[in-house]
Residue, then its C-alpha position, 0 to 999 in steps of 0.5 A: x500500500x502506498x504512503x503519501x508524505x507531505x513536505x512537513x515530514x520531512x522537516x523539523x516538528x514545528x516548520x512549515x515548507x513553502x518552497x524545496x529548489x535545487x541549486x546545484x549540489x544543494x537542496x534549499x528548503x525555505x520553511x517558516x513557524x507554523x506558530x501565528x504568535x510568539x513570546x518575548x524572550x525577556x519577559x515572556x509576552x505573548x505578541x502577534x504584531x509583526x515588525x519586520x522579517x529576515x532570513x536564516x539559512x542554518x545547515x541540516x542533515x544531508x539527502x540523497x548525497x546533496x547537502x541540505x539548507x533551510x531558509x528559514x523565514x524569521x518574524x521580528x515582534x513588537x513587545x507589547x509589555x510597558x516594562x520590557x526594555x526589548x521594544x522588537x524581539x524577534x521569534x526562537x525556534x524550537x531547540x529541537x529545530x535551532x538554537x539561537x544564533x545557531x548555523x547548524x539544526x540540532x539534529x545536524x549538531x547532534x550528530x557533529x557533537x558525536x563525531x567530535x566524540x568518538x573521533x577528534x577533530x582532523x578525522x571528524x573532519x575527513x570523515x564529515x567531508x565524506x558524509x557531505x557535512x561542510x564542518x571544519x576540525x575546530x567547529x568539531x572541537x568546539x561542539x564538544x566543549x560547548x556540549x561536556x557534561x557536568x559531573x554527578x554530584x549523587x556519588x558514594x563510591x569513586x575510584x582514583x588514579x594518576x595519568x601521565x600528561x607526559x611520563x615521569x615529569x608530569x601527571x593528572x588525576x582520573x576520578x571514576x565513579x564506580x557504581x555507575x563505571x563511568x568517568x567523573x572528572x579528571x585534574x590537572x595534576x596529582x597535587x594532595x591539595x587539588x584532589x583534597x578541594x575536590x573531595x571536600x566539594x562532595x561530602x556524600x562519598x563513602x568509599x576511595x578506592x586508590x593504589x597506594x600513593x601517599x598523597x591520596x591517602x592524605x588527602x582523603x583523610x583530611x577531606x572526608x575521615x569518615x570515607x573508607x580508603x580501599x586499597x587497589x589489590x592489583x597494586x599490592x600483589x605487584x608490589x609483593x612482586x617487586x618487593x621479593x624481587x629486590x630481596x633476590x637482588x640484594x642477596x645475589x653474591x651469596x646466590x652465586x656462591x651458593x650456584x658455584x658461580x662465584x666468578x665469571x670468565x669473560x671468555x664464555x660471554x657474548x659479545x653483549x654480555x661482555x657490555x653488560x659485564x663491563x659495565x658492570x664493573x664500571x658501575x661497582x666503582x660507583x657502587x663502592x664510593x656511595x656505601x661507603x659514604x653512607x657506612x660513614x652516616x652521610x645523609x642520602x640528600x648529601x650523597x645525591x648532592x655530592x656525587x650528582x646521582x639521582x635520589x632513586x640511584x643511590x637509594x638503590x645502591x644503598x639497599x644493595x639493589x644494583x648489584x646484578x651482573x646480568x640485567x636482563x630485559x622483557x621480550x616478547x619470549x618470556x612468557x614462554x620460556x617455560x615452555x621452552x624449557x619443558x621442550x627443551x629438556x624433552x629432547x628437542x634441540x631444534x630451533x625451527x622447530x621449537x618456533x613453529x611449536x610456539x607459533x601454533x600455540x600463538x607466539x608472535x615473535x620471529x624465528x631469530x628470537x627463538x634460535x638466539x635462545x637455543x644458541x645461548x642453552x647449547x654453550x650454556x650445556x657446554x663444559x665449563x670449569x667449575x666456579x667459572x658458569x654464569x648464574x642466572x639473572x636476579x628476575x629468573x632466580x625470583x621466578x624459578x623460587x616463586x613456581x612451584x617444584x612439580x612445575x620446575x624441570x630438574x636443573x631448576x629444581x636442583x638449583x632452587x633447593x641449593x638457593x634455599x638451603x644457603x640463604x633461609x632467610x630468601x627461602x621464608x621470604x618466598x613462604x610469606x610472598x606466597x602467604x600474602x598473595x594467597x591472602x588476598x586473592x581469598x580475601x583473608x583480612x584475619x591474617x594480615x596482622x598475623x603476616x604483618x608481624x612475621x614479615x616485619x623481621x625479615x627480607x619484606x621487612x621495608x614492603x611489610x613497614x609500608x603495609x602497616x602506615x596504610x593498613x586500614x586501607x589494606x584491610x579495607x581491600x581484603x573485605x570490600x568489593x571494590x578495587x581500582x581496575x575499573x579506574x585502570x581501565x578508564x586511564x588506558x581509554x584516556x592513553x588511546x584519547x591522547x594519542x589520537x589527539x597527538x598529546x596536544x589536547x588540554x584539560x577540557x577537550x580531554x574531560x569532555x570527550x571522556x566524561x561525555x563519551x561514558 
């Protein structure tokens, strides 16, 4: 059955058609009110008499691959009101037609706020372009400002995070509200004071979920003391992680006399061994001059003024964290290293065919990386005079010692119970590492003092110190809920804004496209 259409149809509710022309690529629609009266903007009079007229012409959506304009015939009104200071006003649209000054309908900047949303300014631009849209980069920029949402001010559980504006020098705070997972605000910098203004702004929230950054804490407490802070549990496994891993690095030249590589000869090394290991001993001079300086008391502050290291460096040096020969960087194999391992001691010595057992299982990497690693196991197997072998690095003694035996093959497993049975103190650190790590995967907040007290005397002594400055927030993430992933989450969509944007945008391009678009 067929349907007939009047003009109307296909304007805006609220217009009338009274004539449709085609110039050229352009379809040019001239359209009026259906309304006879309308009311003055200052003071609300109703008024019927027409002073004069005049003509707009704002944008709309495009049809049939021509741009649309509407002329839109615009009454000027006598004000009628003795008080109104406006004598003519002339008449408003409906905002679902145009706003005011407007060069754009509102459905057509709707849907320009929603490209600048979802795709910046330059490729809004090229894709509007395709669409028939005559919008410009800026235009699209400036539909979002004009457009971001203010925040919810009804929020009772939010987490919080910092973000790099640019890494290591400057950083910015991301709220998320994680009731309704949804971006709140973000803020300039990480600055205690900052967030402590903002928190105070809202009396009502309960819950902070944060990492454990000392700044936030104290700004949450001063601001709200009866908010619960929870602390991230993903952060605290991490920092067990690290926390074990420096006891590892602290303890290597008892690890290597214990493995029988008290001494390295430099003959048995390849070539970028042989760097590191030079620079090794370039770095065991340094090393030497700054504990020395701190047996002798001299406060850290005065070392890094004095020697012109940085703060991090000599704190390093000094709790005996850099003394690794070996330092050896992630790469794309060391997720399968096991696994190349349990092949390796199952008799294949192949290394084509050790990658193409990889890549069935999904490795991506190149055939080179693999056959470097069969090259480095073959002289690694080869003779070599006892006291003279290569221990592994600090990162694969912490990583053997944290798997469990029946997953290690039997060098590993022979090396371990030879690591463990020299230094005990190493061997309970990675009982408690474990304990803690079990601990809060199961949500055990009765065992935390319990640990506490144990860890305080050994290896995790400085990571179980830290753990009791903020242990109500610890506790609160054994028995609460919430966690920050969410708020981690909504950092990596903010990384994947700022990189389209080339990291040129500013604070409130960044909050609008991120707050409006969750």
């Amino acid at each position: 059955m067929a349907l007939h259409f009047s003009r109307r149809d296909f304007l805006p509710a609220g217009l009338k058609a009274d004539q449709i022309e085609l110039v050229e690529n352009t379809i040019r629609i001239h359209s009026h009110s259906a309304k006879t009266a309308a009311a003055c903007p200052h003071c609300g009079t109703i008024s019927r008499h027409v002073h004069s007229r005049y003509r707009r012409r704002p944008a709309d959506l495009p049809a049939h691959g021509r741009a649309v304009e509407l002329v839109l015939l615009v009454r000027r009104f006598r004000c009628r009101a003795m008080n109104c200071s406006a004598k003519i006003f002339a008449e408003r649209f409906p905002p679902a037609v145009t706003r005011p000054y407007a060069r754009r309908t509102s459905r057509l900047q709707g849907l320009v706020r929603h490209l600048g949303l979802a795709l910046g300014g330059r490729p809004a631009q090229a894709l509007a372009a395709r669409l028939q849209l005559p919008v410009s980069k800026d235009t699209f920029l400036r539909s979002i400002r004009s457009t971001a949402e203010a925040p919810s001010s009804e929020l009772r559980v939010i987490g919080i995070d910092d973000w790099a504006w640019r890494k290591g020098q400057r950083y910015g705070t991301l709220i998320c509200d994680l009731e309704r997972r949804r971006v709140i605000d973000l803020l300039p910098d990480r600055e205690p004071a900052t967030v402590e203004a903002w928190l105070r702004a809202r009396p009502g929230i309960e819950v902070v979920a944060r990492d454990r950054n000392g700044g936030y804490g104290s700004a949450v407490s001063r601001a709200l003391p009866k908010a619960v802070q929870v602390a991230d549990r993903w952060h605290l496994l991490e920092n067990v992680s690290a926390a074990f891993l420096s006891a590892v690095q602290r303890n290597m030249p008892a690890i290597r006399k214990a493995t029988g590589a008290n001494t390295l000869d430099p003959k048995l090394l390849t070539a970028a061994e042989r760097l590191q290991y030079e620079g090794f001993l370039r770095r065991q001079q340094t090393n030497r001059m700054v504990r020395q300086m701190a047996d002798d008391g001299t406060p850290i502050k005065r070392i890094v003024r004095l020697t012109g290291l940085s703060r991090g460096l000599v704190r390093q040096i000094v709790r005996g964290e850099r003394e690794d020969v070996f330092r050896i960087r992630e790469s794309s194999l060391t997720p399968w290293l096991l696994r190349l391992e349990r092949e390796w001691a199952g008799g294949c010595r192949n290394g084509a065919e050790l990658w193409r057992r990889l890549r069935a299982d999904g490795f991506q990497g190149s055939l080179r990386v693999v056959g470097e690693w069969t090259t480095r196991q073959r002289r690694a197997e080869q003779a070599v005079p006892p006291g003279t072998g290569k221990s592994p690095s600090a990162r694969r003694i912490a990583r053997l010692l944290t798997i469990g035996r029946d997953h290690l093959n039997k060098a590993d497993a022979i090396q371990v119970a030879r690591i463990e049975a020299a230094l005990p103190a190493l061997a309970a650190a990675r009982r408690l590492t474990d304990r803690f790590t079990d601990m809060v995967r199961n949500a055990r907040e009765g065992a935390l003092e319990g640990w506490l007290e144990e860890a305080e005397s050994g290896l995790l002594g400085a990571f179980a110190r830290g753990l009791r400055r903020d242990q109500a927030a610890v506790a609160a993430a054994l028995r609460e809920p919430w966690s920050n992933g969410q708020t981690e989450g909504q950092i990596n969509r903010l990384k994947t804004l700022k990189r389209q944007m080339y990291g040129r945008a500013n604070i409130d391009l960044l909050r609008a496209r991120l707050v409006a678009a969750s």
